[in-house]
PALUM-700828 format. One line per 10 residues: for each residue x, y, z negated of N, C-alpha, C. Coordinates in Angstrom, 1 decimal, padded with zeros to 4 digits. Layout:
# PALUM-700828
X:Y:Z:X:Y:Z:X:Y:Z | ... .
END
This chain:
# PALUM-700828
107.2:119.8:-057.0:107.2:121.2:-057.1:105.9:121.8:-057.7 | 104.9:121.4:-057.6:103.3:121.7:-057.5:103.5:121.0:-059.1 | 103.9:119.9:-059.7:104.1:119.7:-061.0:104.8:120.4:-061.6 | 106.0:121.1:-060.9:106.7:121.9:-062.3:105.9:123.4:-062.4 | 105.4:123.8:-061.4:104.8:125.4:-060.8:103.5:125.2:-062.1 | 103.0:124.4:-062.0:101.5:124.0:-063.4:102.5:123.7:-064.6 | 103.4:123.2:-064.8:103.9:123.1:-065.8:104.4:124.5:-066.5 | 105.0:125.2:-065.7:105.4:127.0:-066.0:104.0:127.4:-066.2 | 102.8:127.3:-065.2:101.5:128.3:-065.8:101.5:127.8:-067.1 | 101.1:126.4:-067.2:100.9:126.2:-069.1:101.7:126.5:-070.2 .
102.6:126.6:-069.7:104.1:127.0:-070.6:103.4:128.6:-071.2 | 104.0:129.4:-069.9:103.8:131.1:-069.9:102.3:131.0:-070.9 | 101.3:130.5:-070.3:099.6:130.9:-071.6:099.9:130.4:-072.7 | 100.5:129.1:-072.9:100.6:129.0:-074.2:101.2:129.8:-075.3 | 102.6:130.7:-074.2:103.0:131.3:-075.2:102.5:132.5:-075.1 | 101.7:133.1:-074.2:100.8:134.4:-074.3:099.8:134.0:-076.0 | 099.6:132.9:-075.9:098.3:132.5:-076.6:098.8:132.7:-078.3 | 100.1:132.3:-078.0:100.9:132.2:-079.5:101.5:133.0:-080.2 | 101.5:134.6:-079.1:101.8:135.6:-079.6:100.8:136.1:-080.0 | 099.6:136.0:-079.2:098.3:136.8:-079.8:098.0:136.3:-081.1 .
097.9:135.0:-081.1:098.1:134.2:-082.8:098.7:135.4:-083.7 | 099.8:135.4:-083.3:101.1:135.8:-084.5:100.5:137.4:-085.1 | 100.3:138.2:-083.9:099.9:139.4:-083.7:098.1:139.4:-085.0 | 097.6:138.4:-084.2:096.3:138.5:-084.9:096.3:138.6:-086.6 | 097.3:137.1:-086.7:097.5:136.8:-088.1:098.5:138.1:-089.0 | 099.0:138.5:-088.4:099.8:140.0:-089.3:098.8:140.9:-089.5 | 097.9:141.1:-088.5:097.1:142.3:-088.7:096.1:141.8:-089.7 | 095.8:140.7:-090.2:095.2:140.0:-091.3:095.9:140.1:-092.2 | 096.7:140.4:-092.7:097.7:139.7:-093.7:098.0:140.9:-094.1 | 098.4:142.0:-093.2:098.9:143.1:-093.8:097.7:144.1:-093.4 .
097.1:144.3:-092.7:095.9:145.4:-092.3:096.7:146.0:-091.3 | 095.9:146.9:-090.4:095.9:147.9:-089.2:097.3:148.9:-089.4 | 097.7:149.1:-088.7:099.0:150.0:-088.7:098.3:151.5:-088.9 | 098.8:152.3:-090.0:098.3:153.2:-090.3:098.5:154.6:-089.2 | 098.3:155.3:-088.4:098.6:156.5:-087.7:098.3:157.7:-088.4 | 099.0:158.9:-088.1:099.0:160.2:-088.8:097.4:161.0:-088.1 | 096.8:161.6:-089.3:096.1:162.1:-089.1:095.9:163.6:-087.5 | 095.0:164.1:-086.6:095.5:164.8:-086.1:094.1:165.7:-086.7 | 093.6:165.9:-087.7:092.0:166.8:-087.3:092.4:167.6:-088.7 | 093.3:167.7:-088.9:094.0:168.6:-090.4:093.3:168.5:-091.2 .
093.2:167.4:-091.7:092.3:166.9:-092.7:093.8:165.4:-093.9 | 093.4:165.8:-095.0:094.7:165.0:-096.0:094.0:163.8:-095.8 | 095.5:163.3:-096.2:095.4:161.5:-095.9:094.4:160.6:-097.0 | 095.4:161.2:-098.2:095.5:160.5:-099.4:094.5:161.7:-100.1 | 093.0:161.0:-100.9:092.1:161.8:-101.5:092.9:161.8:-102.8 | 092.5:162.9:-103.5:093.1:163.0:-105.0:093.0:162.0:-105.8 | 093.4:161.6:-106.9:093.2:160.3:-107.8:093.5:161.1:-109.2 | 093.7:159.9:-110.1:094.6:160.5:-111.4:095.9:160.2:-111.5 | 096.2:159.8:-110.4:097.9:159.1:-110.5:098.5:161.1:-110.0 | 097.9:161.6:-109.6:098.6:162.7:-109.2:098.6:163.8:-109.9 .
099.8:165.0:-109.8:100.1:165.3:-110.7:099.4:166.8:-110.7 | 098.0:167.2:-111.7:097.0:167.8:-111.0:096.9:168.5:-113.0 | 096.4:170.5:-112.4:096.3:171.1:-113.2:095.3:172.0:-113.2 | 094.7:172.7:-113.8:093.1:173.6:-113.6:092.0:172.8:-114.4 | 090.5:173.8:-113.4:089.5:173.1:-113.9:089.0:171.3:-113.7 | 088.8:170.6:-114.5:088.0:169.5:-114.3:087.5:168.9:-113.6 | 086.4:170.5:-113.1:085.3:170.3:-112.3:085.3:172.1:-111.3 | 086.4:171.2:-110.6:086.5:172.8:-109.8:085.8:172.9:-108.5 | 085.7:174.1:-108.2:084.9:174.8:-107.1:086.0:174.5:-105.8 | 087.0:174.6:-106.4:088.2:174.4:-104.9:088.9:173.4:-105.6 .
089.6:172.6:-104.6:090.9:171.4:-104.7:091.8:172.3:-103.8 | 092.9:172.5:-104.3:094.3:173.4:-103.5:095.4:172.5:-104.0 | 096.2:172.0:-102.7:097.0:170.7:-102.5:098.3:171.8:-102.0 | 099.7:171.3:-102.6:100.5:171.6:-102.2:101.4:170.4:-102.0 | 102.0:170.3:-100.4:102.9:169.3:-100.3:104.4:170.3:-100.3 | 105.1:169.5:-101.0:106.4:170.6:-101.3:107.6:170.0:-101.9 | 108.6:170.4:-101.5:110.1:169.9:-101.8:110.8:170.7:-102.7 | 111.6:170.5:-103.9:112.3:171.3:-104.9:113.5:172.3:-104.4 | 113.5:171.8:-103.3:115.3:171.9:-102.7:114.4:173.2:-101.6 | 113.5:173.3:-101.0:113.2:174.3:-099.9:113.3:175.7:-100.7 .
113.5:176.7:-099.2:113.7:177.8:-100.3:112.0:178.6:-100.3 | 111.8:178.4:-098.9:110.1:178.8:-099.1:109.4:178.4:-099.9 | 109.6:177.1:-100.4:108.8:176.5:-101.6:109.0:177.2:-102.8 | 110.4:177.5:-102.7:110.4:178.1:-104.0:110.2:179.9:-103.8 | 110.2:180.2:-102.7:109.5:181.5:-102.4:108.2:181.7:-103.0 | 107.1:181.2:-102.3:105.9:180.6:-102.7:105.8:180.4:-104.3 | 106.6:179.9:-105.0:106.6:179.3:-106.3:105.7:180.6:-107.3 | 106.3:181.6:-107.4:105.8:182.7:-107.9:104.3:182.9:-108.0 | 104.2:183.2:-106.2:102.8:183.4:-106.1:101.7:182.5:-106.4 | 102.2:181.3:-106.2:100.9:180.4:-106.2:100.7:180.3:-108.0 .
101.9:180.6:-108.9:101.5:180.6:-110.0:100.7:181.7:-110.6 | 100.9:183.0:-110.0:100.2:184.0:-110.5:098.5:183.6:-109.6 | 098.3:183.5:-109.0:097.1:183.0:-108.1:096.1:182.3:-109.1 | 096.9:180.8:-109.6:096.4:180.2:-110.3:096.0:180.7:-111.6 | 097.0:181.1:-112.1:096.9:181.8:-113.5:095.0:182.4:-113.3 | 094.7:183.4:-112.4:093.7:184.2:-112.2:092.4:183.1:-112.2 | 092.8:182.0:-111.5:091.7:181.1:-110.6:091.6:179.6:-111.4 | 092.3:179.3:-112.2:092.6:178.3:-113.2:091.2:177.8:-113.7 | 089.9:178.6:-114.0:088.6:178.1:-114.2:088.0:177.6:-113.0 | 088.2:177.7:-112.1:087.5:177.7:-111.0:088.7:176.8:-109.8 .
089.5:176.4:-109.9:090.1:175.7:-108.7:091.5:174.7:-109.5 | 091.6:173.8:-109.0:092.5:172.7:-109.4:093.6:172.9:-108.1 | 095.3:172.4:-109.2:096.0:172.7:-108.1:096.7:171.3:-108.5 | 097.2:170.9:-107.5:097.8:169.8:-107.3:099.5:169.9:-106.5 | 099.6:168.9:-107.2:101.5:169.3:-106.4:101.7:167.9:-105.9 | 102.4:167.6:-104.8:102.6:166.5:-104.0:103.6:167.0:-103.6 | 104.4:165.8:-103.4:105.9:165.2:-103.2:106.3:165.2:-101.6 | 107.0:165.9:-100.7:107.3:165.7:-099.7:109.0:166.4:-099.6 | 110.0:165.5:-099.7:111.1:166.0:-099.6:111.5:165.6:-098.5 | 112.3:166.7:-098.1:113.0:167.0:-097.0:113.8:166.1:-096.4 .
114.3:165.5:-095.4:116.1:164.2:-094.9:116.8:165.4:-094.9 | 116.7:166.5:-095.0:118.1:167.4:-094.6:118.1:168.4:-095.9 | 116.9:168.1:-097.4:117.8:168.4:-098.0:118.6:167.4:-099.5 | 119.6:167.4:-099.6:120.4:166.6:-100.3:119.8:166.1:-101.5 | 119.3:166.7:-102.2:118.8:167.0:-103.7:117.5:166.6:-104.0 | 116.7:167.0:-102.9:115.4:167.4:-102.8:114.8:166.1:-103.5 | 115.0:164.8:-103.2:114.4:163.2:-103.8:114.5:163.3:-105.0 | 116.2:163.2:-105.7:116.3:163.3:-107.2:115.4:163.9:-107.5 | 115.3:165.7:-107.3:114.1:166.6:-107.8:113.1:166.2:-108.1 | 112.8:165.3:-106.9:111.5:164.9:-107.4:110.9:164.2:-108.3 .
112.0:162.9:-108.6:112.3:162.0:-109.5:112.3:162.5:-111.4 | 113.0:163.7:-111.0:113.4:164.1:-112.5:111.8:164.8:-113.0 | 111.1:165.2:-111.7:109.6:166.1:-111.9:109.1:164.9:-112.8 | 108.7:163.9:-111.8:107.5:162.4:-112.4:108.1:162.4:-113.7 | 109.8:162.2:-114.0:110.2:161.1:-115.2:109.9:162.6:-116.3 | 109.6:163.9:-116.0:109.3:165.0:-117.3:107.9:164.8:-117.2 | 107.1:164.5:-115.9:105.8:164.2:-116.3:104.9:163.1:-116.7 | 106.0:162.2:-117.0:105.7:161.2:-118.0:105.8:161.5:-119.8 | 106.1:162.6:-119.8:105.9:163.2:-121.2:105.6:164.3:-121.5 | 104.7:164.4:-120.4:103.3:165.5:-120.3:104.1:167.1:-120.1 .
105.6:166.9:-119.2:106.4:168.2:-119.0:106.3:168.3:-117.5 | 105.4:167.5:-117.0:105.7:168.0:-115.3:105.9:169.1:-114.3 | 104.8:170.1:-115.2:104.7:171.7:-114.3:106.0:172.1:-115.0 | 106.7:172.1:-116.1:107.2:173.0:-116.9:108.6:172.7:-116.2 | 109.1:171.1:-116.0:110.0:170.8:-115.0:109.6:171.6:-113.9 | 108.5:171.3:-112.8:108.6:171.6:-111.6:108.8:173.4:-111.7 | 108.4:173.9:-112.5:108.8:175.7:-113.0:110.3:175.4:-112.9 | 111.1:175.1:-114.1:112.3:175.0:-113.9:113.4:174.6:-112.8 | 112.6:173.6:-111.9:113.6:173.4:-110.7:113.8:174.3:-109.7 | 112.0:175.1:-109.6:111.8:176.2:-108.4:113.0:177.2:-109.0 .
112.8:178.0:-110.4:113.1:178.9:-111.0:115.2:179.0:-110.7 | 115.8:177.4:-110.8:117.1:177.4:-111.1:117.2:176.4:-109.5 | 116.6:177.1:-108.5:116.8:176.4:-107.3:118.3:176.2:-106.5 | 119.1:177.6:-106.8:120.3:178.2:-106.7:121.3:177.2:-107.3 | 121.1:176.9:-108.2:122.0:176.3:-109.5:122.6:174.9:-109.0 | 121.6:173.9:-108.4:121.3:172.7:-108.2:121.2:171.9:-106.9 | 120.7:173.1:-106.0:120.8:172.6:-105.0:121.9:171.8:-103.9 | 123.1:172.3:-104.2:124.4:172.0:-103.1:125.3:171.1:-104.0 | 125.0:171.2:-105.2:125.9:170.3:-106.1:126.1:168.6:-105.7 | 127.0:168.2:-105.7:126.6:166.8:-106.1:126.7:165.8:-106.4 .
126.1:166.3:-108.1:125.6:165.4:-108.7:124.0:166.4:-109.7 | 123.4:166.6:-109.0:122.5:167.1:-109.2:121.8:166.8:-110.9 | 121.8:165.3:-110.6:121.2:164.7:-112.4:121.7:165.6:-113.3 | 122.6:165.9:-113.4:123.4:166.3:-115.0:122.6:167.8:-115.4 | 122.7:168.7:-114.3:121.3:169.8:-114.3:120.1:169.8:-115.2 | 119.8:168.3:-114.4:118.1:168.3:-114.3:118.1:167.7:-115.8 | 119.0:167.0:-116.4:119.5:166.5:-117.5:118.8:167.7:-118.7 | 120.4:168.6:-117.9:119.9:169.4:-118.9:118.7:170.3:-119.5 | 117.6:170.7:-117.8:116.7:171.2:-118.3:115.7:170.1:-118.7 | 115.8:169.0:-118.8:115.1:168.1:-119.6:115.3:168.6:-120.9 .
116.5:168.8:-121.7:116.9:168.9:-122.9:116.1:170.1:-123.4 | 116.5:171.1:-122.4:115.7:172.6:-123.1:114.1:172.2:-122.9 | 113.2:171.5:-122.3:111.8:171.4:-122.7:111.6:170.0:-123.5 | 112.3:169.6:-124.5:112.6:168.6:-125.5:112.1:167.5:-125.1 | 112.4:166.9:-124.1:111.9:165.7:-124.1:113.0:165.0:-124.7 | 112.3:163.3:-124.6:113.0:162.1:-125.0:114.2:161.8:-124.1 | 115.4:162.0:-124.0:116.5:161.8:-122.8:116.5:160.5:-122.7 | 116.1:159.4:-123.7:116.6:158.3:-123.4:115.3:157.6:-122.7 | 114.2:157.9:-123.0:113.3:157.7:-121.9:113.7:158.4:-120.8 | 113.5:159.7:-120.7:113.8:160.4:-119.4:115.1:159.4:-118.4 .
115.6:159.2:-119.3:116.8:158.5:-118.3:116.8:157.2:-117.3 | 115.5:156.6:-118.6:114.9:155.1:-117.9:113.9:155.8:-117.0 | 113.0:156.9:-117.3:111.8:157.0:-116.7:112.6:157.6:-114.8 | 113.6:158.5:-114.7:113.7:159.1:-113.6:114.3:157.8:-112.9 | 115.0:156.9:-112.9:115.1:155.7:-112.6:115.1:154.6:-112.1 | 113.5:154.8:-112.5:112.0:153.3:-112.5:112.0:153.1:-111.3 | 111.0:152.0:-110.9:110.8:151.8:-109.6:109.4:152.8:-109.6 | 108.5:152.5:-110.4:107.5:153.3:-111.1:107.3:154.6:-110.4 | 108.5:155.5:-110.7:109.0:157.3:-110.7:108.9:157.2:-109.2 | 109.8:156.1:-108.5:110.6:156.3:-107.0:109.2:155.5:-106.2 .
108.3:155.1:-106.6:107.1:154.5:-106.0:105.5:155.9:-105.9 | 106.0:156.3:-106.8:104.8:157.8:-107.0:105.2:158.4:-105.8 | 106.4:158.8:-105.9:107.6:159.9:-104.6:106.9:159.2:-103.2 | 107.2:158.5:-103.4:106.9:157.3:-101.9:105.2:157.7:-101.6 | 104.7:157.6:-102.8:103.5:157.3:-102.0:102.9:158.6:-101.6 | 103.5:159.5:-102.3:103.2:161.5:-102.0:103.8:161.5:-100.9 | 104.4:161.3:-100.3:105.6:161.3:-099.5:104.8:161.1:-098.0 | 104.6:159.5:-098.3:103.7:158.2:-097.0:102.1:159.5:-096.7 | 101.7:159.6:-098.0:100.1:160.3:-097.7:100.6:161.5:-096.5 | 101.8:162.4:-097.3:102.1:163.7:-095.8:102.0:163.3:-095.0 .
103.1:162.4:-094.4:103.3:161.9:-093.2:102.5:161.7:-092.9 | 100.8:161.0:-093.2:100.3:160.2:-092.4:099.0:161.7:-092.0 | 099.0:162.6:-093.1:098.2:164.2:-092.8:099.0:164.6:-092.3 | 099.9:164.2:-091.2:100.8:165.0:-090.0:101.3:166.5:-090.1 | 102.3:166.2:-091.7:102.7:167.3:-091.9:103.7:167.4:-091.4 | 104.7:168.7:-090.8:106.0:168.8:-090.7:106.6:169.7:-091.0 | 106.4:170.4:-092.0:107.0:171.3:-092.8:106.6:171.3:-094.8 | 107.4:172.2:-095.2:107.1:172.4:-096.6:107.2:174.2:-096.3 | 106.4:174.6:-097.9:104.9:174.0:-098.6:104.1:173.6:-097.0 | 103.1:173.3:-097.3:102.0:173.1:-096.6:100.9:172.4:-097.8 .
099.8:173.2:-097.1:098.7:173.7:-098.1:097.2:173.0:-097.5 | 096.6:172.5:-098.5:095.3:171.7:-098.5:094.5:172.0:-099.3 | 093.5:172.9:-098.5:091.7:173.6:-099.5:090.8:173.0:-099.1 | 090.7:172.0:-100.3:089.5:171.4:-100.3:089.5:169.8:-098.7 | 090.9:170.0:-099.4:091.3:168.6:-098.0:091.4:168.9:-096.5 | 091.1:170.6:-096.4:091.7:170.8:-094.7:092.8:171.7:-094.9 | 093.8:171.4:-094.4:095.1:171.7:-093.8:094.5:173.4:-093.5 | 095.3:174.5:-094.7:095.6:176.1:-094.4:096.8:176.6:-093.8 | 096.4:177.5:-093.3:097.5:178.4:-092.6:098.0:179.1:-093.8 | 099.7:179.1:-093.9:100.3:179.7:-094.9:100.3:180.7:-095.1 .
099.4:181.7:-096.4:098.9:182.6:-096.5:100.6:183.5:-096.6 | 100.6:184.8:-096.2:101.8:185.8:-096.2:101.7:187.0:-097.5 | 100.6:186.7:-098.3:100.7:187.2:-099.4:099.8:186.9:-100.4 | 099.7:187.8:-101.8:098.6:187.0:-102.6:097.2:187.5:-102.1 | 097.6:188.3:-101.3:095.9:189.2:-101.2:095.7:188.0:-100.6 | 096.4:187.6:-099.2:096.1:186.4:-097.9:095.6:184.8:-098.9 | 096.4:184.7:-099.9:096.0:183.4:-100.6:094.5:183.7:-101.6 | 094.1:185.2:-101.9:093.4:185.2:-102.9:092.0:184.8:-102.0 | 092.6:185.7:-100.7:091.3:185.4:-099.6:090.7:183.9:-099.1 | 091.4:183.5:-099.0:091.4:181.5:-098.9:090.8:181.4:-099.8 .
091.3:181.6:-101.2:090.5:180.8:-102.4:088.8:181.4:-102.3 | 088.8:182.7:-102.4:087.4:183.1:-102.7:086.4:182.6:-101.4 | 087.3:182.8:-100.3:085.8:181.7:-099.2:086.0:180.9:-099.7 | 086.7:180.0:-099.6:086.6:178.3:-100.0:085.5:178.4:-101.3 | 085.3:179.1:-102.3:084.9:179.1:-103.6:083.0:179.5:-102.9 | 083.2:180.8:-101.7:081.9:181.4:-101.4:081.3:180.0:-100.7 | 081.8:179.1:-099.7:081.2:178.2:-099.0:080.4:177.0:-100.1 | 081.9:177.0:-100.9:081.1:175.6:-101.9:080.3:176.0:-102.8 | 079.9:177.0:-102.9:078.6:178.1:-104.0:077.4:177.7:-102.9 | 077.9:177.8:-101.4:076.5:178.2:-100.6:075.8:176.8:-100.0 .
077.1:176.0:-100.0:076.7:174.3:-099.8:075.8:173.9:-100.8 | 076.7:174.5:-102.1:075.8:173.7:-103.0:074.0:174.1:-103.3 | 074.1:175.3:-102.7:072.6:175.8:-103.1:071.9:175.2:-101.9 | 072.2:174.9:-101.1:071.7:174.5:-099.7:071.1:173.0:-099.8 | 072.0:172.3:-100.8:071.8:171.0:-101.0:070.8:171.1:-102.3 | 070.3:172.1:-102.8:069.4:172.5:-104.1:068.2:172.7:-103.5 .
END
């Protein structure tokens, strides 16, 4: 009895021992399990893989995580364009990919954005999808649409058709997508000045006001650091 009772302790540790192994070696192999941010601060810092418009060398970074298919996004769509228009020397705007599970369309959309912004049509697509949101949304077969307003900003269709496609197009979506989630977003638009998470301004005066602090603080840092 006393031999099998030592035979079960060594048994039970070795296999404690051999999970820790397994456990150890994964977290080697693949890295730390990623968790969502909680300090409202973005996941994913800007790069050039993203799909980014304005100054160069801006005073503000203004992040929009956003779905084609929302109707508040395309609410918003207006104003953030007139905003920009004004602030275009002075602040870079960036658009990031976060589509909805509940809305139908919203993935394609995003897909047909990348494959027009592979031929330097991305805002003028992402205008057109906000603009003909109505049109597109409930259909389904959404492509033939987006088809078309590919045609009216002349792109190449027969690229366009490989590019919306690619694993490439559906790997950009993914990784806009993975950065939200992990800056603990749960809604669309949702907005990032200068990488902390804003309260969704209720008008242009509310968004003009965001931009010009964000603009006053990085004027006053910078002198501070002079």
């Amino acid at each position: 009895m006393d031999t099998q009772k030592r035979m079960i302790v060594w048994l039970s540790a070795a296999l404690v021992v051999g999970i820790a192994a397994i456990g150890a070696y994964q977290v080697a192999t693949n890295g730390p399990t990623e968790l969502p941010r909680k300090d409202g601060t973005m996941n994913l810092p800007l790069d050039e893989t993203d799909q980014t418009k304005g100054s160069k060398t801006p005073k503000v970074t203004f992040v929009e995580y956003s779905d084609f298919q929302c109707p508040a996004c395309g609410a918003y769509h207006p104003l953030l364009e007139a905003v920009f228009a004004e602030y275009k020397d002075k602040i870079s705007f960036t658009y990031r990919h976060f589509p909805l599970p509940q809305h139908q369309n919203a993935l394609a959309a995003a897909y047909a954005a990348e494959a027009a912004g592979n031929q330097g049509k991305f805002w003028e697509m992402a205008d057109m999808l906000f603009k003909n949101q109505s049109e597109w949304s409930e259909v389904s077969k959404p492509e033939t649409f987006f088809e078309g307003y590919a045609t009216k900003l002349g792109l190449d269709i027969s690229k366009y058709k490989v590019d919306v496609m690619s694993d490439a197009t559906k790997a950009r979506v993914e990784r806009s997508k993975k950065s939200g989630e992990l800056s603990a977003i749960d809604h669309t638009p949702t907005f990032f000045i200068n990488g902390k998470m804003a309260e969704n301004p209720r008008s242009k005066e509310e968004l003009t006001a965001l931009i010009e602090y964000a603009i006053a603080q990085g004027t006053k840092e910078s002198e501070q650091v002079k």
